[in-house]
N, C-alpha and C positions, 0 to 999 in steps of 0.2 A: 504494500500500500504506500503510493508516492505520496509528498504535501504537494501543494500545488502552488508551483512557483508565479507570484506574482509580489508584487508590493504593497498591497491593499492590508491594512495590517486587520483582523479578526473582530469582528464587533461584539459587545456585549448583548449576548439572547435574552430574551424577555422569556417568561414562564412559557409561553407556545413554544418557541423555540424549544427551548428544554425539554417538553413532555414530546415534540415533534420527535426530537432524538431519540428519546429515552423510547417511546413506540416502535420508531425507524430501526434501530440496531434488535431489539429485541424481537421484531417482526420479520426480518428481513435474514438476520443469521440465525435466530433460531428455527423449527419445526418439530413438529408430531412426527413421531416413527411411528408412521399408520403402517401398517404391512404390506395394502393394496397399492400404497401410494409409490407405484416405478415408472423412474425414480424419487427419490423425496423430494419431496419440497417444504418451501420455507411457512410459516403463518400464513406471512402476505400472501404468500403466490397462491396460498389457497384457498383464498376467500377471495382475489382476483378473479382464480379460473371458475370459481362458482362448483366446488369438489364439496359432496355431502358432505355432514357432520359423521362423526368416528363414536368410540367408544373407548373403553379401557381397554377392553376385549380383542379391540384391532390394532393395539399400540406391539411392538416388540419390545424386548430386554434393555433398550437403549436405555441410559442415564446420563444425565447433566449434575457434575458436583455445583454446588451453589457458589464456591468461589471460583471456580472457572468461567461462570457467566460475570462474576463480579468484576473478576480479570477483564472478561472481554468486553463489558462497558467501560470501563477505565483506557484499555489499549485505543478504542476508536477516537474515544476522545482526549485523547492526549494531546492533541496541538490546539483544543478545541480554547476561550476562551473561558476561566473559571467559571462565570455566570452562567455558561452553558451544563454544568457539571454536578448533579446530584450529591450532596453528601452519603457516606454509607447507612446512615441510622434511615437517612429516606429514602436511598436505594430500598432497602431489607423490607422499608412498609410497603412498597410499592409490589416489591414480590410477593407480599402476602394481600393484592388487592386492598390498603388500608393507606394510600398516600392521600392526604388533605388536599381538597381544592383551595387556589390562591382566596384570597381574600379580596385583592384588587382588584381580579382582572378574570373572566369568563375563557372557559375553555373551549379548541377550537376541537381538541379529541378529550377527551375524557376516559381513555382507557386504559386500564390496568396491566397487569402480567397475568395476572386472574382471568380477563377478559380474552386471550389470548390464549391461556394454557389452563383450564380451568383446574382447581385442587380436586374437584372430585374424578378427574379423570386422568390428569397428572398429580398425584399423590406427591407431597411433599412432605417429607421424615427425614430420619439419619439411619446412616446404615452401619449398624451395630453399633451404636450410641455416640458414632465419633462426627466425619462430615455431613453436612446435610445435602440432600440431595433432590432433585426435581425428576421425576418417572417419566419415560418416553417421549424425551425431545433429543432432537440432535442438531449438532451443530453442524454450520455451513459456513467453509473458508471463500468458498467461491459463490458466493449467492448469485442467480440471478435476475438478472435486472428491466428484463426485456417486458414485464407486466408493470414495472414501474415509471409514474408520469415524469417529465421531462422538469418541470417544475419541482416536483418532492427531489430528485434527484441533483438536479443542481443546489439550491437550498440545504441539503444535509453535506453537498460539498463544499459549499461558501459554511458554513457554520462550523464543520471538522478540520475545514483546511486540507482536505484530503481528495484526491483525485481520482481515486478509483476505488470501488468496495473490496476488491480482494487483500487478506489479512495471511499473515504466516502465523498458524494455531499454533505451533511452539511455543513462539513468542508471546502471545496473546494471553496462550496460558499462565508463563512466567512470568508476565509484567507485573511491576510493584509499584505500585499507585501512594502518595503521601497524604489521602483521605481517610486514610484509619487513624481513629483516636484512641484512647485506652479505653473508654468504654465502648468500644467496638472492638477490642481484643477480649476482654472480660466475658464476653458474651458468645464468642467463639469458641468452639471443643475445636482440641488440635486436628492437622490435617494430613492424615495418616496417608499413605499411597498405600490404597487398598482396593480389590477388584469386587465388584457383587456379580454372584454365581447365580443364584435366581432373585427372583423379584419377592419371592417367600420370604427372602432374609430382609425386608425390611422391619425397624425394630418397633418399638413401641416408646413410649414416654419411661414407662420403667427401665427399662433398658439403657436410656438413654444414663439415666441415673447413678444405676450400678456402674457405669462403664467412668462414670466420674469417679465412683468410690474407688473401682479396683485401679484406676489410673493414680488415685493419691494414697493407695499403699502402697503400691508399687514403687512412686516415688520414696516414698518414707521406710522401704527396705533397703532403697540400692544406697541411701544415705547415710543408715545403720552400717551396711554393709562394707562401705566404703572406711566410714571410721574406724571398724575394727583393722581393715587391713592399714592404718597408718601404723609408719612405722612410732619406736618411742621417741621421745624428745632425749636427745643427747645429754649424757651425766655429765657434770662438774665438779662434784666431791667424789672423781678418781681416786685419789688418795686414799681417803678410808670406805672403799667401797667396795663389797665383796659380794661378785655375782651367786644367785641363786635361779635353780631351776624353778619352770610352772609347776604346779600339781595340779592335780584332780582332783574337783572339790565332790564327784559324786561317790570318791572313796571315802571322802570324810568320815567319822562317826556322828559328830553333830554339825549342827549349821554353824559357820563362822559370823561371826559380826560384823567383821569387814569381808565385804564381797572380793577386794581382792587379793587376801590372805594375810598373815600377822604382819602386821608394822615392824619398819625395822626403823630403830635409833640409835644418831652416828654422836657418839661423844666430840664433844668440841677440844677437848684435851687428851691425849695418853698417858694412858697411869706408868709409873714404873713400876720393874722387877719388884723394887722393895718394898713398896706396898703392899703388893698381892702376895708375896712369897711362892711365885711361882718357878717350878723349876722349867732352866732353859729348853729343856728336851721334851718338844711334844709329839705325843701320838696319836693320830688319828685312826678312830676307829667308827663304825656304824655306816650313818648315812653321809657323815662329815669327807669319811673315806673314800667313798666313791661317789661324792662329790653333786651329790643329788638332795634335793633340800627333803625333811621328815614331814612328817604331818606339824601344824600349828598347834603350839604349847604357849601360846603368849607373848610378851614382848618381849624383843631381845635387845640386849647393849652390845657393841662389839669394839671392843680397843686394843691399840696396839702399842709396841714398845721396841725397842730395840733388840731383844730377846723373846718375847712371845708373843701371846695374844691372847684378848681376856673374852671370854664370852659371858654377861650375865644373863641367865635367864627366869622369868618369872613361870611358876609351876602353881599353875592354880592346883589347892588340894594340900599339896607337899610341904610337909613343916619347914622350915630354916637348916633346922637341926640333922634332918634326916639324913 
């Protein structure tokens, strides 16, 4: 889709203009997946050629996600002049047939997306609680244009600045538009790239629901999850620090107090030899030995000296004397 070069710089649309558009692209690239209808055609084209009304019944599997049409009114008018250009909160009413008439100024079409696609026939839902989607329409990169009046068509080009209707759906798809506010993200479920297998798998309101819950626990395990694997924070009191293995708290005999196992407490000072009358020669034996921590007895003191090392430990139960 070229802009169309000239110098005439874009004027600001009046509300006709506007809903002109907002009609014009929505009638024009979208259509009914009727079955009978070969090839397809577009809204317009088929209320142009004077083609019966359809039903549900004649529609096939085709689906419209809701943000791809939103994509593709933003892509057409993207050179267009802002005044031309729907907010998203009135875009969204306007898809649910619920956009307000101006106040000022009388409408020259008055019609909806409703009026075009009706809900009772295009089913509008989300598909397993995430995007929402619009039931048997399909999209046209290449509309045709040959049932359309020479007037609508120059008009929708003087107001897009664009020269011709063909679009590249890639892109159209992609395009990111700066008319989302936060309250127009708030009210969006994320936008999964996901396929629907049949038209059964449309969900319901509950559905939609759960799909929020099991999406925010999900988040709040991989968060869990993540914190357990950090690593620890790096020691600084090396010096008197003397690694110990994990244990198994479901060998325990009772439950600990501290969830994650006795406290250890680093003396600010080393005692000496002569204080404790310890002799220099020590032997390790038990768990100290092979170097594997025992079950939790309480708190421990641990200092050091030139010559040994003092371990005090509190023995709930155990006299002084013993």
């Amino acid at each position: 889709m070229d802009v169309i070069e000239n110098s005439r710089p874009l004027v600001e649309a009046s509300v006709n203009d506007q809903r002109f558009l907002l009609n014009f692209i929505m009638g024009t690239y979208l259509g009914p997946d009727v079955k009978t209808d070969i090839p397809r055609r577009s809204a317009f084209q088929r209320i142009a050629e004077g083609l019966p009304p359809y039903y549900s019944s004649d529609l096939g599997e085709a689906f419209l996600k809701l943000s791809d049409v939103e994509c593709l009114y933003y892509y057409v008018l993207r050179n267009a002049h802002p005044s031309a250009v729907l907010r998203v909160h009135s875009l969204y009413q306007y898809f649910k047939g619920r956009l307000p008439p101006p106040v000022l100024e009388s409408l020259d079409d008055d019609r909806q997306f409703t009026t075009l696609f009706p809900p009772d026939i295009h089913k509008q839902g989300r598909y397993k609680g995430s995007f929402k989607i619009f039931k048997g329409i399909i999209f046209f990169d290449s509309p045709t244009t040959s049932y359309i009046s020479p007037s609508d068509l120059q008009r929708f080009k003087w107001l897009t600045g664009l020269d011709d209707l063909n679009i590249d759906r890639e892109e159209a798809q992609l395009y990111r538009h700066g008319y989302r506010t936060d309250r127009d993200e708030s009210q969006q479920m994320p936008n999964y790239a996901m396929v629907m297998e049949t038209p059964k798998d449309l969900p319901n309101g509950n559905a939609a629901a759960a799909a929020r819950r099991r999406i925010s626990n999900q988040r709040r395990r991989l968060r869990v999850a993540l914190q357990m694997q950090l690593p620890p924070p790096p020691r600084t009191d090396l010096a008197n620090y003397v690694p110990v293995d994990s244990f198994n708290e479901e060998e325990l005999p009772v439950q600990s107090p501290h969830p994650i196992g006795p406290s250890i407490l680093f003396l600010s000072s080393s005692p000496s030899v002569e204080s404790w009358n310890f002799d220099s020669s020590i032997i390790l034996t038990g768990t100290a030995k092979e170097g594997r921590a025992g079950p939790p007895v309480g708190l421990v003191d641990i200092g050091t000296s030139k010559d040994a090392y003092l371990f005090r430990i509190a023995l709930p139960g155990v006299k002084k004397d013993a």
